[in-house]
C-alpha positions in Angstrom: -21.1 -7.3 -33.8 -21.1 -9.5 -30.5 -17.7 -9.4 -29.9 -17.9 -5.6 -31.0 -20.5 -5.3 -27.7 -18.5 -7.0 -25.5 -15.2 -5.4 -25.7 -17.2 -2.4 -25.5 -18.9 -3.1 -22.5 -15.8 -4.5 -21.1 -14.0 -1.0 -22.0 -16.7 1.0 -20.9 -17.0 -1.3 -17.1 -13.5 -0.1 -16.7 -14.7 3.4 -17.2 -17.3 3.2 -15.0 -15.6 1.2 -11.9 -12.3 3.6 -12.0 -14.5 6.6 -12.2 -17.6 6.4 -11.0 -17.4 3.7 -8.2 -14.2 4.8 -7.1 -15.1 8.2 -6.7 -18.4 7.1 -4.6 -16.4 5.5 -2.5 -13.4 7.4 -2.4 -16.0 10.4 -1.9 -15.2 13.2 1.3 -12.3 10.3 2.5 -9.1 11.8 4.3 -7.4 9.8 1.1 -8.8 12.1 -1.0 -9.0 15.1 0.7 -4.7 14.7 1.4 -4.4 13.7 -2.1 -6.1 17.4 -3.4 -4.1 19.3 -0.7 -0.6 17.3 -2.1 -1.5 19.0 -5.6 -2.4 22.4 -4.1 -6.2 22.1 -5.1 -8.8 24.1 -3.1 -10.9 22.1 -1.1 -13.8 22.2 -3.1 -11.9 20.6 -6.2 -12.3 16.9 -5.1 -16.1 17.0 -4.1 -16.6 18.7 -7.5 -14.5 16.4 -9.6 -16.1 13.5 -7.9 -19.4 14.5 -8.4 -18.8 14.8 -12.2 -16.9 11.4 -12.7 -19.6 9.7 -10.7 -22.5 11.5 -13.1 -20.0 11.0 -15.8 -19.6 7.4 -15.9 -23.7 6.5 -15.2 -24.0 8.5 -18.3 -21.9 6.2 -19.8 -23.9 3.0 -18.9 -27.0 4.0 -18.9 -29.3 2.9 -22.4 -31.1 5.5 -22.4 -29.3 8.6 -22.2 -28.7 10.5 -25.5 -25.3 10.3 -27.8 -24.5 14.0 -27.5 -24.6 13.5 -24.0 -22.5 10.6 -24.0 -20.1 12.4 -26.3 -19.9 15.1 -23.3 -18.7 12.5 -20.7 -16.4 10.7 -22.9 -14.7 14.9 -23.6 -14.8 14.9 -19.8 -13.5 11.9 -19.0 -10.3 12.6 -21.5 -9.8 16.3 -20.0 -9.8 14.7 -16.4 -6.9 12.3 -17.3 -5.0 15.1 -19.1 -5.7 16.9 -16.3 -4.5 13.7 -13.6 -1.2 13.6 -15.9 -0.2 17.2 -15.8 -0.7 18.0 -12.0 1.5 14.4 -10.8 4.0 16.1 -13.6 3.8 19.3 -12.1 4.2 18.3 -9.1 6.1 15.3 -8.6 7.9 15.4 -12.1 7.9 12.5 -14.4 6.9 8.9 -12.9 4.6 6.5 -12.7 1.9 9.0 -11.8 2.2 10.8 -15.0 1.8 7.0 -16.7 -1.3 6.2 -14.6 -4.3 8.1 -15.7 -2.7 7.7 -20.0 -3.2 3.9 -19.2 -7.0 4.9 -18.9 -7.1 6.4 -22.4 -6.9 2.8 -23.9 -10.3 1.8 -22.4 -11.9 5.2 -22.6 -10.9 5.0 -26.4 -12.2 2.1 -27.0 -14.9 2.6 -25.6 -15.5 6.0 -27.6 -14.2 4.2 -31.0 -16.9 1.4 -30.2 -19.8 3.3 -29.2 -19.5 5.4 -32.7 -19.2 2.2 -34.6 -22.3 0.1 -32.6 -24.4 3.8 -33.4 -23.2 3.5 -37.1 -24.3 -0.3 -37.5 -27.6 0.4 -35.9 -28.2 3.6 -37.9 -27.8 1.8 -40.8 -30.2 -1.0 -39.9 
C-alpha cells in the first residue's frame, strides 16, 4: 500500500506541476499568448484553458475534494492532451509535438489507475 501511495503521489505531482503550476505561471505570458495564435485559437482560449488546468490539477491534490469530482479532472485532463496532440498534428504535422502531451498520459494514468485502487482498499477497510 505504501509504495502504491507513493507512485501515486509521484504520478499525480507530475500532473499537478505540468498543469497547474505551469499554467500559473505561464498565465497571460506573450509565450502563451504566440503559442494560441500559432494554432489559430481565439484569444480567449488560453486564459480559459489555463484557468481549468490550474482548478484541475488542485482538485487533484487536494484530500478533501470528492471522487466524482476528481474523476471530472482526471476526463479533463485526458481531453486536453487529446486535444494538445491533434492541434501540433494539425498544424505542424507529425513530430515531436504530437509525442509530447501522449507522454503525459503515463502519469495521468497512473495516477487515475492508482487513485481507483487506494479508494477500493480503503472501501474495503
Amino acid at each position: 500500500m505504501k509504495k502504491q501511495k507513493i507512485i501515486f503521489w509521484i504520478c499525480t505531482a507530475i500532473i499537478f506541476l505540468w498543469c497547474g503550476v505551469m499554467s500559473l505561471v505561464f498565465f497571460g505570458s506573450e509565450e502563451q499568448k504566440a503559442g494560441m495564435e500559432h494554432f489559430g485559437y481565439p484569444p480567449y482560449f488560453a486564459p480559459m484553458v489555463s484557468i481549468f488546468s490550474i482548478l484541475g490539477s488542485l482538485v487533484l491534490v487536494l484530500p478533501f475534494v470528492p471522487a466524482r469530482v476528481k474523476e471530472w479532472s482526471y476526463f479533463g485532463f485526458a481531453l486536453n492532451f487529446i486535444g494538445a496532440v491533434v492541434s501540433n498534428w494539425a498544424v505542424d504535422g507529425l513530430g515531436f509535438g504530437v509525442l509530447f502531451p501522449l507522454l503525459f498520459f503515463v502519469p495521468l494514468g497512473g495516477s487515475y489507475f492508482l487513485f481507483h485502487k487506494m479508494m477500493a482498499e480503503k472501501a474495503m477497510s
